[in-house]
C-alpha positions as a LaTeX table, in Angstrom:
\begin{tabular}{lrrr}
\hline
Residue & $x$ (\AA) & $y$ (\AA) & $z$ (\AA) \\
\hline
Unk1 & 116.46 & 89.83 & 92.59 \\
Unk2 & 114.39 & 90.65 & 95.81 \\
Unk3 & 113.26 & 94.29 & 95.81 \\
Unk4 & 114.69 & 96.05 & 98.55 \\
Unk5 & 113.31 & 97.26 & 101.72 \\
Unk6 & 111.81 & 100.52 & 101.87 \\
Unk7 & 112.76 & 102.69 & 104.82 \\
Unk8 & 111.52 & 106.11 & 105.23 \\
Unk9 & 112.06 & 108.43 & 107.86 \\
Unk10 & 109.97 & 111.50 & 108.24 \\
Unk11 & 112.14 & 114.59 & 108.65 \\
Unk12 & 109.40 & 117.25 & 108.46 \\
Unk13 & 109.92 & 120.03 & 111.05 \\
Unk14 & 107.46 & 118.45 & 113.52 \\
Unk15 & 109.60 & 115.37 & 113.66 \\
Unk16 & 112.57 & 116.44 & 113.62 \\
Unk17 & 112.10 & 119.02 & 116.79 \\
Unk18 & 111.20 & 115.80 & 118.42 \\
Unk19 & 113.64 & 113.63 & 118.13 \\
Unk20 & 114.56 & 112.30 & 114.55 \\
Unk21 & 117.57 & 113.85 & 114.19 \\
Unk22 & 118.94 & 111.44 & 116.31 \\
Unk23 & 116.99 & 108.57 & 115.37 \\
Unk24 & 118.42 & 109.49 & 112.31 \\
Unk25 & 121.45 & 108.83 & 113.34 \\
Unk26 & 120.69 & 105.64 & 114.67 \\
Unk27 & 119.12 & 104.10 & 111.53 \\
Unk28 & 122.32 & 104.91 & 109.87 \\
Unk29 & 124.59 & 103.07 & 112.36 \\
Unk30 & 122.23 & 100.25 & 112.23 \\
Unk31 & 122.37 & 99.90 & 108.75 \\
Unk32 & 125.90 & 99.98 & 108.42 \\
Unk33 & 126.53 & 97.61 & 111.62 \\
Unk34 & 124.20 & 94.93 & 109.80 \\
Unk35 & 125.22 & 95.17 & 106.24 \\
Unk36 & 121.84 & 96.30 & 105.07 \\
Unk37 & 122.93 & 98.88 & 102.87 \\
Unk38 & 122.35 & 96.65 & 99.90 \\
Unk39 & 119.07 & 95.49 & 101.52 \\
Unk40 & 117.48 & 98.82 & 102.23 \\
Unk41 & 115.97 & 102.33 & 100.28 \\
Unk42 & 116.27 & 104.27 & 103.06 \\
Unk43 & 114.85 & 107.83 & 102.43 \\
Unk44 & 114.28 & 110.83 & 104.45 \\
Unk45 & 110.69 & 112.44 & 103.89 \\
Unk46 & 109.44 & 116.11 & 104.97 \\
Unk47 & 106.08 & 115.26 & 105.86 \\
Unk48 & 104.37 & 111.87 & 106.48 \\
Unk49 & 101.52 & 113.59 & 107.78 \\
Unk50 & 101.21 & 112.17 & 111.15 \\
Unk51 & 102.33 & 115.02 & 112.97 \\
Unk52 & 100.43 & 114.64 & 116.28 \\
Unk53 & 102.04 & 111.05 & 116.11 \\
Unk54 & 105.40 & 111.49 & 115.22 \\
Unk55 & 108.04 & 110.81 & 114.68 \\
Unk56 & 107.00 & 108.67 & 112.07 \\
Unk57 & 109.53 & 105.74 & 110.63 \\
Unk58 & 107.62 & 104.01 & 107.84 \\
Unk59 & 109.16 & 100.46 & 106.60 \\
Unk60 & 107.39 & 99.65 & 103.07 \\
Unk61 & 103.64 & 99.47 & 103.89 \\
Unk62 & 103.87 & 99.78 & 108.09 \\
Unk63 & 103.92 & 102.76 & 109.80 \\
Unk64 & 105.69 & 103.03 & 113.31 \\
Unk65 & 104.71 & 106.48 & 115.35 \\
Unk66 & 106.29 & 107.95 & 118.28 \\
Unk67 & 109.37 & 106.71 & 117.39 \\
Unk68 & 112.54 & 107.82 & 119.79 \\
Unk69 & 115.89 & 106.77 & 120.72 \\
Unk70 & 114.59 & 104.07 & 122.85 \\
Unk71 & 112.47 & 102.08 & 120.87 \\
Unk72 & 114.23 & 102.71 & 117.26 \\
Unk73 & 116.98 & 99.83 & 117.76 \\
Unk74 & 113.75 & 97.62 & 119.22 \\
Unk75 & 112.01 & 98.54 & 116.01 \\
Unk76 & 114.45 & 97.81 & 113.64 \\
Unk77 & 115.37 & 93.87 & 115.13 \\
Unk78 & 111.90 & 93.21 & 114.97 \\
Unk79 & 111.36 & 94.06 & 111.37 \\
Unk80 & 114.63 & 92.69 & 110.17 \\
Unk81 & 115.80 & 89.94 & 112.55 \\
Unk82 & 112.64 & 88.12 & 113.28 \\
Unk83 & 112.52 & 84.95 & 114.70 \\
\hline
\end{tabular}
């Protein structure tokens, strides 16, 4: 069985007062929308430790910074839906 994809979202306090709480939001809808729940660990974390570069969305080993509302969905089809 293939091991699933790691998805981890940091919710530390500098993240979340920019933005993840929607994002957030997104990821979940996006999941659900592509049947990737059985595909996907997807985690919440309080500190990635990339402040001054989040939010921070980390998919197994690659980390994505300055993540927002505009560029999650972009994010997400790249890593999952490549061509």
């Amino acid at each position: 069985m293939k091991e699933k994809t790691k998805l981890i979202l940091c919710l530390g306090s500098s993240c979340y007062s920019r933005g993840n709480q929607y994002v957030l939001d997104i990821v979940k809808q996006y999941i659900k929308e592509n049947n990737l729940k059985d595909k996907i660990d997807f985690r919440g974390q309080l500190c990635s430790g990339n402040c001054s570069h989040g939010p921070i969305l980390k998919i197994n080993d690659v980390v994505f910074k300055n993540v927002d509302v505009n560029n999650i969905n972009n994010i997400l089809d790249q890593y999952f839906f490549k061509e």
